[in-house]
N, C-alpha and C positions, 0 to 999 in steps of 0.2 A: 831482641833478635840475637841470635845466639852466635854470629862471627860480624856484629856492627860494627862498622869502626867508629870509633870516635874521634882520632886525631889524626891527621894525611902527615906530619912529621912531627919531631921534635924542635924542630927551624922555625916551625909555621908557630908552636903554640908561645915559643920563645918570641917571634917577632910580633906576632897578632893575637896572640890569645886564644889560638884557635882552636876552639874543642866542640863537637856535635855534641847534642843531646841526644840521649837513647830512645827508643821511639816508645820506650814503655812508659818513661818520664813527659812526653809530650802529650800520649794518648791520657796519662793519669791529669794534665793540666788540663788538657781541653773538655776533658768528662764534671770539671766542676761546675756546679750549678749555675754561676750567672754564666759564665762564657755557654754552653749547653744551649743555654736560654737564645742568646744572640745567632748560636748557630742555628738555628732556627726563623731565621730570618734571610732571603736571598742576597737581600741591600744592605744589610749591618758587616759595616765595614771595618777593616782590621791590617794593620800597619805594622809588620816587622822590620825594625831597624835595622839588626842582626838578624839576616836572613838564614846567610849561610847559603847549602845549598837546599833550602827550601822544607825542614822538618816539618816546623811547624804548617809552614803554608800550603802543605803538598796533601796536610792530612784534614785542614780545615777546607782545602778545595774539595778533598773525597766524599767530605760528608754533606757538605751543597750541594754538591751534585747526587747526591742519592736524594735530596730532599726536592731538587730540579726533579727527577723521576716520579716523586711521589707524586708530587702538584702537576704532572703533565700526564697527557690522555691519545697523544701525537708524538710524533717524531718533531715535528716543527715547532710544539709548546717545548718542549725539552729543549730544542734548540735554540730557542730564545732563551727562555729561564738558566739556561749551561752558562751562556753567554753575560746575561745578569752576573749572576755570580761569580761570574774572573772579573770581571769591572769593580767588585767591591773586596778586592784584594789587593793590598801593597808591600813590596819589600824596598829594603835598602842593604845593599851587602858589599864590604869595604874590600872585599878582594877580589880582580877581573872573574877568574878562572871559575870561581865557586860563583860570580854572576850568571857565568854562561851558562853553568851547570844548573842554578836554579830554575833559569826559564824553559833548559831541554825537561825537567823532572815537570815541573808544574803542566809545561803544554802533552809530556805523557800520561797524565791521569788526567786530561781532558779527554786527549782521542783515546784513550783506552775507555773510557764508560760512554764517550759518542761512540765506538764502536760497536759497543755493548746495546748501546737503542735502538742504533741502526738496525742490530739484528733482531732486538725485540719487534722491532715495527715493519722487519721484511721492508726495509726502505733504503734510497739509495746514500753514498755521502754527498755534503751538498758541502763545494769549494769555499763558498763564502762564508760557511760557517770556519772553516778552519783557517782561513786566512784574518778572519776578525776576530779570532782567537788569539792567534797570535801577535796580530797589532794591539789587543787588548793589554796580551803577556808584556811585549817588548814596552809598555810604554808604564807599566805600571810597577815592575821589575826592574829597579836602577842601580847601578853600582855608583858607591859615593860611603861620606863618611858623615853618617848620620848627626855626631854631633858639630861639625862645622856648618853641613848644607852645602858642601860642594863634592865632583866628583874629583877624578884623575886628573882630568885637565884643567881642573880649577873653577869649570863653570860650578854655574846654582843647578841640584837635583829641583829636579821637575816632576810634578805629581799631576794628573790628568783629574779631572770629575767627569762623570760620564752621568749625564741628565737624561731621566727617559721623559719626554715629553709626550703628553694627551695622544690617544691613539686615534687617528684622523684614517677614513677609508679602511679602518682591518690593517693600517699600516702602524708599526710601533716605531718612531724615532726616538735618534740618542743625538744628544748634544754633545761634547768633549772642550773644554775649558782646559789651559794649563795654568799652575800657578806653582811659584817655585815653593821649597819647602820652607824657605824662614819666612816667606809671606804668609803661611798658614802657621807657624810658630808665633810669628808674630801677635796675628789677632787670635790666638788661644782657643785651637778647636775644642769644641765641646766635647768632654770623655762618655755622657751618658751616663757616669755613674759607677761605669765598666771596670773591675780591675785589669792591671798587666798580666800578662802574660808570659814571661818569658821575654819580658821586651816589647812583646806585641799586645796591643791595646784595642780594644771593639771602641769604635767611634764614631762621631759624625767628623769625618775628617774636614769638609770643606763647609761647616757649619762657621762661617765668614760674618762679620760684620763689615762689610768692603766701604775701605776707604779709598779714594782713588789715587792719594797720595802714596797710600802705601802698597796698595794690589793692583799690576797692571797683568789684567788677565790674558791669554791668546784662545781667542775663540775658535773655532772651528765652524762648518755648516750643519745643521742638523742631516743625519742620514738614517736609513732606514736600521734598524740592531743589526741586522746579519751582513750588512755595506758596510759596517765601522772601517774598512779597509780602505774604503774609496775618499774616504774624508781627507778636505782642504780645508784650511787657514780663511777664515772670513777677512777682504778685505780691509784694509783698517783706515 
């Protein structure tokens, strides 16, 4: 792009290192053959550490969701499928300002192509889709400093898995699990095979051999996909 910025000061890149990549060097990484492959998948999952304000992840949501388009026949198949496909996106990004900024970028190129369906299918927008969009973004979208595993405040980053379980009645439920990030460093997610990316890696993230000593998960209730919002904490 011909006026991209690449660096917000010379303060920032002195204190954090902080430089964008240009969108032509992202679109040239993500066009290589095994990542291609992965995007080609709703559920194949992909973790930037350095998020930033969301290059990478704003461009691998774009192309999900045109592949959400292809595989839907509905407004409500797209809807689900939309929805899929931000559950299998994570970032980690070490400065507040550029966190904020990555979840407004990521949840615009959601309602920007659900707008886009919306109108393809003459249909109305539907609240709960955009609100479990969002819960989906906020919780999967963390500020923190990926090589310690903790954020600002010193807690442990938290990473969600979102289980779609057996579809019962015409209804699709999602389960939601948290587990912090050195419990999933710990027992050494499976990569699949997958190169990096820029940092960011195609994986089974929560591909666990759970020991209870070392993984103490927070379950949540199963809820229906498009209710991800309404989700509570299973008693414990």
């Amino acid at each position: 792009m011909k006026n991209e910025r690449l660096i917000k000061s010379s303060q920032r890149v002195k204190d954090h290192g902080e430089v964008f990549t240009p969108h032509r060097v992202v679109t040239l990484m993500l066009d290589q053959p095994e990542i291609k492959r992965a995007l080609n998948s709703l559920t194949a999952t992909f973790l930037e550490p350095a998020a930033g304000e969301g290059a990478f992840l704003t461009e691998i949501l774009s192309r999900k969701l045109v592949l959400a388009s292809q595989l839907s026949d509905s407004i409500e198949a797209f809807e689900q499928k939309a929805l899929i496909a931000l559950t299998s996106l994570y970032g980690i990004e070490l400065l507040v300002d550029n966190t904020e900024l990555l979840v407004m970028h990521m949840y615009r190129v959601f309602y920007q192509e659900y707008l886009r369906q919306i109108s393809k299918y003459h249909a109305s927008e539907n609240k709960k889709v955009v609100k479990s969009a969002l819960t989906i973004l906020k919780a999967n979208l963390v500020q923190g400093d990926a090589l310690t595993g903790k954020n600002k405040n010193g807690d442990d980053i938290v990473f969600s898995e979102w289980t779609l379980l057996p579809v019962k009645r015409g209804v699709q439920k999602v389960q939601r699990t948290e587990y912090t990030l050195e419990a999933i460093r710990t027992d050494g997610p499976s990569l699949d095979g997958q190169p990096q990316v820029h940092g960011s890696e195609e994986l089974t993230l929560f591909d666990l051999e759970e020991d209870p000593e070392k993984i103490t998960p927070h379950k949540f209730e199963p809820v229906p996909l498009l209710e991800i919002f309404r989700e509570k904490h299973v008693p414990e």
